[in-house]
Biotite code that builds the C-alpha atoms (Angstrom):
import biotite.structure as struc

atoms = struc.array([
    struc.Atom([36.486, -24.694, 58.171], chain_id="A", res_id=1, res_name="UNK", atom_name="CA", element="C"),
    struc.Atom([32.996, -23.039, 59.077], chain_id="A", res_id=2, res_name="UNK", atom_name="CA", element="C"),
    struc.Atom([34.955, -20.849, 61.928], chain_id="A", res_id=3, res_name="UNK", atom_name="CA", element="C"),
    struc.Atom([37.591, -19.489, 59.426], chain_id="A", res_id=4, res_name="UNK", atom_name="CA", element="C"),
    struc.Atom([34.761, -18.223, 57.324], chain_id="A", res_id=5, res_name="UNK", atom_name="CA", element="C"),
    struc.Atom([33.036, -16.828, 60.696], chain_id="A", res_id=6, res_name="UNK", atom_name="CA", element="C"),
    struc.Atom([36.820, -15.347, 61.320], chain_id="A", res_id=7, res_name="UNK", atom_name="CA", element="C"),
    struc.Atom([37.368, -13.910, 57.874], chain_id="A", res_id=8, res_name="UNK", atom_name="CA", element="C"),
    struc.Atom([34.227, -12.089, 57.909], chain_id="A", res_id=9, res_name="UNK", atom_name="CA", element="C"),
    struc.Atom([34.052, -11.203, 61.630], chain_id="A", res_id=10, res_name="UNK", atom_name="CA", element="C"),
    struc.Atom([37.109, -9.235, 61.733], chain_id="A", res_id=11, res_name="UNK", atom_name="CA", element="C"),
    struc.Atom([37.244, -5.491, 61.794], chain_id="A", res_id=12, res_name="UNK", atom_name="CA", element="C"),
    struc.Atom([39.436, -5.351, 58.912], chain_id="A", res_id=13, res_name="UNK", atom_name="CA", element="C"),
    struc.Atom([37.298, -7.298, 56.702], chain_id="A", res_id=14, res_name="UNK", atom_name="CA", element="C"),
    struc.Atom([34.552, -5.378, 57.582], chain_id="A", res_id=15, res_name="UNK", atom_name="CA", element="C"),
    struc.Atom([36.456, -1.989, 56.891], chain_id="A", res_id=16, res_name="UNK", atom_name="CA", element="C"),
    struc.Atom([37.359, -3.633, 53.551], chain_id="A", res_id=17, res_name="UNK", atom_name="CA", element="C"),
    struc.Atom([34.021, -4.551, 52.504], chain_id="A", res_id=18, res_name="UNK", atom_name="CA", element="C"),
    struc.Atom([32.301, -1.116, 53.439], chain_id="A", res_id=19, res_name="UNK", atom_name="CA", element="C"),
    struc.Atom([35.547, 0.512, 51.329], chain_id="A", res_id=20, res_name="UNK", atom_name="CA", element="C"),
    struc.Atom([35.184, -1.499, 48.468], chain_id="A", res_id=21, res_name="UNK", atom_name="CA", element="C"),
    struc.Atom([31.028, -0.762, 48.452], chain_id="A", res_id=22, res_name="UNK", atom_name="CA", element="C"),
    struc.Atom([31.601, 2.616, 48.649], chain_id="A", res_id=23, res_name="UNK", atom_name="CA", element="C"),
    struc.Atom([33.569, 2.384, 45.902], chain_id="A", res_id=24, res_name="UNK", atom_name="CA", element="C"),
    struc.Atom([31.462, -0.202, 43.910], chain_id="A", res_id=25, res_name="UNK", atom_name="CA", element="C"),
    struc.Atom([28.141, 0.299, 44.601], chain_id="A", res_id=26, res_name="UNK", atom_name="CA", element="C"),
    struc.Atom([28.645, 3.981, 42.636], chain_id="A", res_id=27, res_name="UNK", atom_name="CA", element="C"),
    struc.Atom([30.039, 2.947, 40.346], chain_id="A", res_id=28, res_name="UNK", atom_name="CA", element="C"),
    struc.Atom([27.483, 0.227, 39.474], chain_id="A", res_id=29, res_name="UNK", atom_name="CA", element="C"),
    struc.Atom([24.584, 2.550, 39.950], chain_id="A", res_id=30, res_name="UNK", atom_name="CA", element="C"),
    struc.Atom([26.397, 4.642, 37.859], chain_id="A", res_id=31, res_name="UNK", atom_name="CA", element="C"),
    struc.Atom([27.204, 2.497, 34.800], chain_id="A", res_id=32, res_name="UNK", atom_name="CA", element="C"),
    struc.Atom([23.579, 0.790, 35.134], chain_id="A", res_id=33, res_name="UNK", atom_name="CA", element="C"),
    struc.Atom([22.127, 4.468, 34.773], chain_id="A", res_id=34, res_name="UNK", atom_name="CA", element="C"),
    struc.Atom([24.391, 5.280, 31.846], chain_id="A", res_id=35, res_name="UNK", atom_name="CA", element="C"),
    struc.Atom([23.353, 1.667, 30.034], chain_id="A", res_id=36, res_name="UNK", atom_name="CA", element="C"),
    struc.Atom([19.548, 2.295, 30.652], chain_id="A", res_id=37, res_name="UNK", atom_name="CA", element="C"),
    struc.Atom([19.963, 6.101, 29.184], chain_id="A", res_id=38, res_name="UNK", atom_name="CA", element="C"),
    struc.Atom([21.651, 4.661, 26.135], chain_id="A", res_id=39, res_name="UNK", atom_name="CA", element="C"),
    struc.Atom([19.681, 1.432, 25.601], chain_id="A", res_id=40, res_name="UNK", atom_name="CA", element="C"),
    struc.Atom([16.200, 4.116, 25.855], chain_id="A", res_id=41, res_name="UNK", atom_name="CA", element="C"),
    struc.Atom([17.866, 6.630, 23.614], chain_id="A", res_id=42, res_name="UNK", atom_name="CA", element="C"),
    struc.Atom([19.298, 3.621, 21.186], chain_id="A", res_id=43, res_name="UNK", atom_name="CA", element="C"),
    struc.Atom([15.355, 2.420, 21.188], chain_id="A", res_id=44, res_name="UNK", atom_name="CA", element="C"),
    struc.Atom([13.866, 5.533, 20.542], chain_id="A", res_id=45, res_name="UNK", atom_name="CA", element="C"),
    struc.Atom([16.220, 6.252, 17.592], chain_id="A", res_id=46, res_name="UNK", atom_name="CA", element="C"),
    struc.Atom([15.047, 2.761, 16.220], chain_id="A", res_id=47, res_name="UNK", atom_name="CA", element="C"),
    struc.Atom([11.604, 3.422, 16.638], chain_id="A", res_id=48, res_name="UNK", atom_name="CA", element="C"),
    struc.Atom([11.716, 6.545, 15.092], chain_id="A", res_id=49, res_name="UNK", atom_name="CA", element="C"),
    struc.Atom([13.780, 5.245, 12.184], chain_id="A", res_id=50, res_name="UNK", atom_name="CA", element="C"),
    struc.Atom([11.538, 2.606, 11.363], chain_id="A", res_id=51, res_name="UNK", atom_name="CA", element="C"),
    struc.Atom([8.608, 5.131, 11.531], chain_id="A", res_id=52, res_name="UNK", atom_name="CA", element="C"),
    struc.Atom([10.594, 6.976, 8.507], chain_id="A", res_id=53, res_name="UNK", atom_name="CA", element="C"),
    struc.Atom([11.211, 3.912, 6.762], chain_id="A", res_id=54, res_name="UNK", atom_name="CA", element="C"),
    struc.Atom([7.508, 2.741, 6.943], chain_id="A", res_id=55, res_name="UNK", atom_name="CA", element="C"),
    struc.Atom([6.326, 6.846, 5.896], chain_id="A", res_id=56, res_name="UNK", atom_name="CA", element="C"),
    struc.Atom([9.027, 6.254, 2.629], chain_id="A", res_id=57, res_name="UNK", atom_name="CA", element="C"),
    struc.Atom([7.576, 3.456, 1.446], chain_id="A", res_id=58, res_name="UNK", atom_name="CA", element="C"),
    struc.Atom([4.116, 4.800, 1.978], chain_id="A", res_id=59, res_name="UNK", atom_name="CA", element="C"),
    struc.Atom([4.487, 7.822, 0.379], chain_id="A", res_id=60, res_name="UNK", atom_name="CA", element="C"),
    struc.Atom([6.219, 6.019, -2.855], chain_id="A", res_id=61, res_name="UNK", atom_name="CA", element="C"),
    struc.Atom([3.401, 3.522, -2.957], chain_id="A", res_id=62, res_name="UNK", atom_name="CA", element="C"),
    struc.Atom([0.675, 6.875, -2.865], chain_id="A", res_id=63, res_name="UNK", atom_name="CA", element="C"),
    struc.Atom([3.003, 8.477, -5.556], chain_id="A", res_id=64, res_name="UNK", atom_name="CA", element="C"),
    struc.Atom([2.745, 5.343, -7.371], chain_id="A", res_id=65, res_name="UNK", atom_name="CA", element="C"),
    struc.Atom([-1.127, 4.763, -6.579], chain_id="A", res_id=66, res_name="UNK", atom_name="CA", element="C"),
    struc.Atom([-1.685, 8.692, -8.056], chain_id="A", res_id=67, res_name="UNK", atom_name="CA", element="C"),
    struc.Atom([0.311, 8.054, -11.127], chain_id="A", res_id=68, res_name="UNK", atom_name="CA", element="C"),
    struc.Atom([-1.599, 5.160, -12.119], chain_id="A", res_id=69, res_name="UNK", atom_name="CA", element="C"),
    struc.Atom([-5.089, 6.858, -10.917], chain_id="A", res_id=70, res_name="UNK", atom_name="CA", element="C"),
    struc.Atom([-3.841, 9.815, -13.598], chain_id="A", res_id=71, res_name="UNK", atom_name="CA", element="C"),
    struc.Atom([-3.283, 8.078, -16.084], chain_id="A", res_id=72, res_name="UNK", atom_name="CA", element="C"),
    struc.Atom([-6.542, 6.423, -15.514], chain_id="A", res_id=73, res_name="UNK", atom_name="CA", element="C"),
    struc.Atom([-8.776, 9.171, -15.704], chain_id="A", res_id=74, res_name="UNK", atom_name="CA", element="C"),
    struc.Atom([-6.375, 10.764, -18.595], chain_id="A", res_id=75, res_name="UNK", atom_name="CA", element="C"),
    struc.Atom([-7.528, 7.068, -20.594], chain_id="A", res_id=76, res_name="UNK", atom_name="CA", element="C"),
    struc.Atom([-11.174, 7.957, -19.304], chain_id="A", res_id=77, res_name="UNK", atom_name="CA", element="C"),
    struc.Atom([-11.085, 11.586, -21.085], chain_id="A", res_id=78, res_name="UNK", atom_name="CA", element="C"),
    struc.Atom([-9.804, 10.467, -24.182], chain_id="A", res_id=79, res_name="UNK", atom_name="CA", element="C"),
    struc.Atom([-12.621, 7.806, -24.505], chain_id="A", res_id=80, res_name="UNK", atom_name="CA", element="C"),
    struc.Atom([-15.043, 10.695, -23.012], chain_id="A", res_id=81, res_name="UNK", atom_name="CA", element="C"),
    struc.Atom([-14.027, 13.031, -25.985], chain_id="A", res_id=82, res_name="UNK", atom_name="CA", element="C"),
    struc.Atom([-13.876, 10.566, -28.915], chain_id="A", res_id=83, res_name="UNK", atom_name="CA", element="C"),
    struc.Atom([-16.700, 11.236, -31.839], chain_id="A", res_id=84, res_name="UNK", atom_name="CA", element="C"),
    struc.Atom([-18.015, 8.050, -31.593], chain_id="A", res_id=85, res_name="UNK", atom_name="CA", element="C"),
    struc.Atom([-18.172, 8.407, -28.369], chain_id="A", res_id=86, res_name="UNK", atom_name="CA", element="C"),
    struc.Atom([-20.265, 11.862, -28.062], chain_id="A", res_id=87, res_name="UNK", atom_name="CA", element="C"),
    struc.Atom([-22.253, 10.472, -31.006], chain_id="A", res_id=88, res_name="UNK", atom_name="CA", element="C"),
    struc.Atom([-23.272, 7.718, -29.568], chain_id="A", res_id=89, res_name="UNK", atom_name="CA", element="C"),
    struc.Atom([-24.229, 9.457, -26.323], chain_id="A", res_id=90, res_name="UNK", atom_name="CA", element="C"),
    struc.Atom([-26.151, 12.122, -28.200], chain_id="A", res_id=91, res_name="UNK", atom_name="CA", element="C"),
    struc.Atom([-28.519, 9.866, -29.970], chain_id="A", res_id=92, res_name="UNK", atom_name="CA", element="C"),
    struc.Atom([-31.444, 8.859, -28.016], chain_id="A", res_id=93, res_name="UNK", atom_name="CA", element="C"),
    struc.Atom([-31.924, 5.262, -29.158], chain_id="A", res_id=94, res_name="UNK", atom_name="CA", element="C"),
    struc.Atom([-28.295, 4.618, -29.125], chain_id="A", res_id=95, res_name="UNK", atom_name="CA", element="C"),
    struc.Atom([-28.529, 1.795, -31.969], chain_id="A", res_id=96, res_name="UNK", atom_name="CA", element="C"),
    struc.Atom([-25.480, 2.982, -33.787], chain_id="A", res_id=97, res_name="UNK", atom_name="CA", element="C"),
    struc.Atom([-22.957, 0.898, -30.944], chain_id="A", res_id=98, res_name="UNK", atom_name="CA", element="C"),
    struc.Atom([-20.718, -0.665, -33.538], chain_id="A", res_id=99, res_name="UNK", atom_name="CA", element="C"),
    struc.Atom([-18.963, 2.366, -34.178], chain_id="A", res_id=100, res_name="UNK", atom_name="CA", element="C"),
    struc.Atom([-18.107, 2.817, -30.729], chain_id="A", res_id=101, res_name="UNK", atom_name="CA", element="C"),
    struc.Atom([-17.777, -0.762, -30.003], chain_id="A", res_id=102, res_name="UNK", atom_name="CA", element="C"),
    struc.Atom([-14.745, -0.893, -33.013], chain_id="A", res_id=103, res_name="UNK", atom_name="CA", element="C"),
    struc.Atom([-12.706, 2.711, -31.234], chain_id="A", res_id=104, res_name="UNK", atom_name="CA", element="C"),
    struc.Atom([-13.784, 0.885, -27.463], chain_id="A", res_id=105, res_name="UNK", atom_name="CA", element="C"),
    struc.Atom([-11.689, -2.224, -29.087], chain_id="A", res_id=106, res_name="UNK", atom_name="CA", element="C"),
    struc.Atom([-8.909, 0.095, -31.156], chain_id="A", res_id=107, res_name="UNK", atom_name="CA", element="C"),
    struc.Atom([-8.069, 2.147, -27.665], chain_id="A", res_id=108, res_name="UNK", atom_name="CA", element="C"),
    struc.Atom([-7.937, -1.347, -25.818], chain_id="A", res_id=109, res_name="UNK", atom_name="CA", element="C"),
    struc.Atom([-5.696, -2.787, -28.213], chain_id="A", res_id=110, res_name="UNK", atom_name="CA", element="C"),
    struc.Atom([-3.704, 0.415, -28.995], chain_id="A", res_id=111, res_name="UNK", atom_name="CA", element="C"),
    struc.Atom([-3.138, 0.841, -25.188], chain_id="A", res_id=112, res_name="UNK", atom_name="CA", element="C"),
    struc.Atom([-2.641, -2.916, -24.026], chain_id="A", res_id=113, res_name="UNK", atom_name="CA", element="C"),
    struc.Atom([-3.160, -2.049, -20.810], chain_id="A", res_id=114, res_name="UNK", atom_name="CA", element="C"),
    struc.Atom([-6.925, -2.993, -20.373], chain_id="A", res_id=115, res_name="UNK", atom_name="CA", element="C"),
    struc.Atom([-8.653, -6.111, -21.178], chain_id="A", res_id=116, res_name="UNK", atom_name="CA", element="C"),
    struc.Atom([-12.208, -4.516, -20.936], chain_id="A", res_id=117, res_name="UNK", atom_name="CA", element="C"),
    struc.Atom([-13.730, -1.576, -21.630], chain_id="A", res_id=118, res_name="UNK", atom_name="CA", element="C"),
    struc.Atom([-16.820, -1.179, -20.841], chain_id="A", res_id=119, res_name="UNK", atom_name="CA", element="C"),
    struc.Atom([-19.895, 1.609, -21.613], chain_id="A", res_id=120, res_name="UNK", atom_name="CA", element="C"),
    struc.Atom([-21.983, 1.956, -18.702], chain_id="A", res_id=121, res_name="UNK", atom_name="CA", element="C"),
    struc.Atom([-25.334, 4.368, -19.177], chain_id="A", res_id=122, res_name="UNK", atom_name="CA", element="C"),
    struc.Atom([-26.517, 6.803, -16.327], chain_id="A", res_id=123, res_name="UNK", atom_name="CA", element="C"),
    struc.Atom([-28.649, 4.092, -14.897], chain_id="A", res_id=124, res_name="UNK", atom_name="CA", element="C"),
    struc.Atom([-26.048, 1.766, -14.222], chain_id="A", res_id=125, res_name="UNK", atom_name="CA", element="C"),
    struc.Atom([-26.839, -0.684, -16.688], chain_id="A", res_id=126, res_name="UNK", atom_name="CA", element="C"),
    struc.Atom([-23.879, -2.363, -18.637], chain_id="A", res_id=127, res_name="UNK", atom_name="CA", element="C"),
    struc.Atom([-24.145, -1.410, -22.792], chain_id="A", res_id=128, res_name="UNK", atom_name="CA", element="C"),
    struc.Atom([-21.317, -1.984, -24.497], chain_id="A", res_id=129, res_name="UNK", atom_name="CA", element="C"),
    struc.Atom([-18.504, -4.548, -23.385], chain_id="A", res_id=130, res_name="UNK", atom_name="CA", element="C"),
    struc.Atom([-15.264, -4.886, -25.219], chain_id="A", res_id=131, res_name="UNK", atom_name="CA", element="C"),
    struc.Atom([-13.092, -7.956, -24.118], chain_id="A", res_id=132, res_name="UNK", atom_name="CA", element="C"),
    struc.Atom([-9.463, -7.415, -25.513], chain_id="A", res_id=133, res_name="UNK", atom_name="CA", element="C"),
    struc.Atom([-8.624, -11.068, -25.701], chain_id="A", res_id=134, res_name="UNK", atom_name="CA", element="C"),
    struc.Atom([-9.999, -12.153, -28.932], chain_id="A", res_id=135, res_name="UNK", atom_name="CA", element="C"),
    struc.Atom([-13.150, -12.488, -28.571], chain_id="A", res_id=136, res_name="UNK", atom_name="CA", element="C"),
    struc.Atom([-15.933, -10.529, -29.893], chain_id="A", res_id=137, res_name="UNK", atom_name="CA", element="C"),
    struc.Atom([-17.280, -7.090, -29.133], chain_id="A", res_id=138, res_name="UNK", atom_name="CA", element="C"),
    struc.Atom([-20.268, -7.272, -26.775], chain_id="A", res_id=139, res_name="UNK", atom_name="CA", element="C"),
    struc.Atom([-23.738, -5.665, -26.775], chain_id="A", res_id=140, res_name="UNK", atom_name="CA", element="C"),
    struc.Atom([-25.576, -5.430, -23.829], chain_id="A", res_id=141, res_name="UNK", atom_name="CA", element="C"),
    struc.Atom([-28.991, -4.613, -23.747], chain_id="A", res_id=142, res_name="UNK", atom_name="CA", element="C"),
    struc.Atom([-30.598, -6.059, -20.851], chain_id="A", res_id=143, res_name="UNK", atom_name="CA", element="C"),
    struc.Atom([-30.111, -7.045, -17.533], chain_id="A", res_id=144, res_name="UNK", atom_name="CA", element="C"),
    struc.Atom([-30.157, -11.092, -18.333], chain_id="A", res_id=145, res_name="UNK", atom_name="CA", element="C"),
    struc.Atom([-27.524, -10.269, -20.903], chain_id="A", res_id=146, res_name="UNK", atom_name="CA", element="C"),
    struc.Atom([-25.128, -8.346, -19.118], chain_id="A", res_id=147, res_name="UNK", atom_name="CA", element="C"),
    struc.Atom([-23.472, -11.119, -17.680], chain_id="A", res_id=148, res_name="UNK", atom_name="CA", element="C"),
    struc.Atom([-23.046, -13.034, -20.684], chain_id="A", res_id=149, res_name="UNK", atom_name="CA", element="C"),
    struc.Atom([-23.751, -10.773, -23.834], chain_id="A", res_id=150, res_name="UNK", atom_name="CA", element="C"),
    struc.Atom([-21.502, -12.016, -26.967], chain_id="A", res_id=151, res_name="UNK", atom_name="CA", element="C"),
    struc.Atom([-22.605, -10.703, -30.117], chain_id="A", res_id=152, res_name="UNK", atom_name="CA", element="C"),
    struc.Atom([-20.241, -11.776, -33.529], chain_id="A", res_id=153, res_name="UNK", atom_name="CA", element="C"),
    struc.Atom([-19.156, -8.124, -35.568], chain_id="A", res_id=154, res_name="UNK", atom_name="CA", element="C"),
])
């Protein structure tokens, strides 16, 4: 059986076939490899650069988002800002007249229901006034031991 193999592929026509049917193959096999690399890179790119658009989308809603709520933020911080009680209470220099304030702090917080706390915070840092908008009392803060746990009943 071994020398029919050895005869098959020995001859000159075999041969002739063979080199015929690689010249013929072998082209086209480069050829169709080259074509499915070019598409599979092109197909990838296109991917990559549509999930880079997807990814920028939903970034740029979440910043749109982000700005809105950072607005209306600051818009909430100039209405406190320009309130009488507010600018009153600011003005004074021993700022002992905080129940005013204290009552619009806790009006705006319930009026708004957005915020649970608003809180008054003087130019050194130090915590003043506390409103907690879930029934509990308004909250004045006058020194550093009682600014973490400064109840007071109005």
């Amino acid at each position: 059986m071994t020398s029919t193999w050895r005869g098959f592929f020995g001859s000159m026509r075999t041969k002739r076939y063979l080199l015929v049917y690689s010249a013929f193959f072998i082209p086209i096999l480069i050829l169709t490899l080259l074509l499915s690399t070019m598409y599979y890179l092109k197909e990838s790119r296109y991917l990559s650069d549509l999930h880079e658009k997807r990814e920028l989308y939903i970034i740029e809603k979440h910043q749109a988002l982000i700005e809105k709520k950072i607005s209306s933020i600051v818009s909430d911080l100039r209405i406190l800002a320009s309130h009488y009680e507010v600018i009153k209470f600011v003005s004074s220099p021993d700022n002992q007249d905080w129940l005013p304030l204290a009552h619009e702090f806790f009006q705006f917080s319930k009026h708004k229901n957005i915020f649970d706390q608003v809180r008054y915070i003087d130019m050194d840092g130090s915590e003043v006034i506390r409103i907690n908008y879930n029934n509990e009392p308004f909250a004045k803060c006058s020194t550093e031991e009682e600014q973490h746990s400064c109840l007071l009943e109005v």
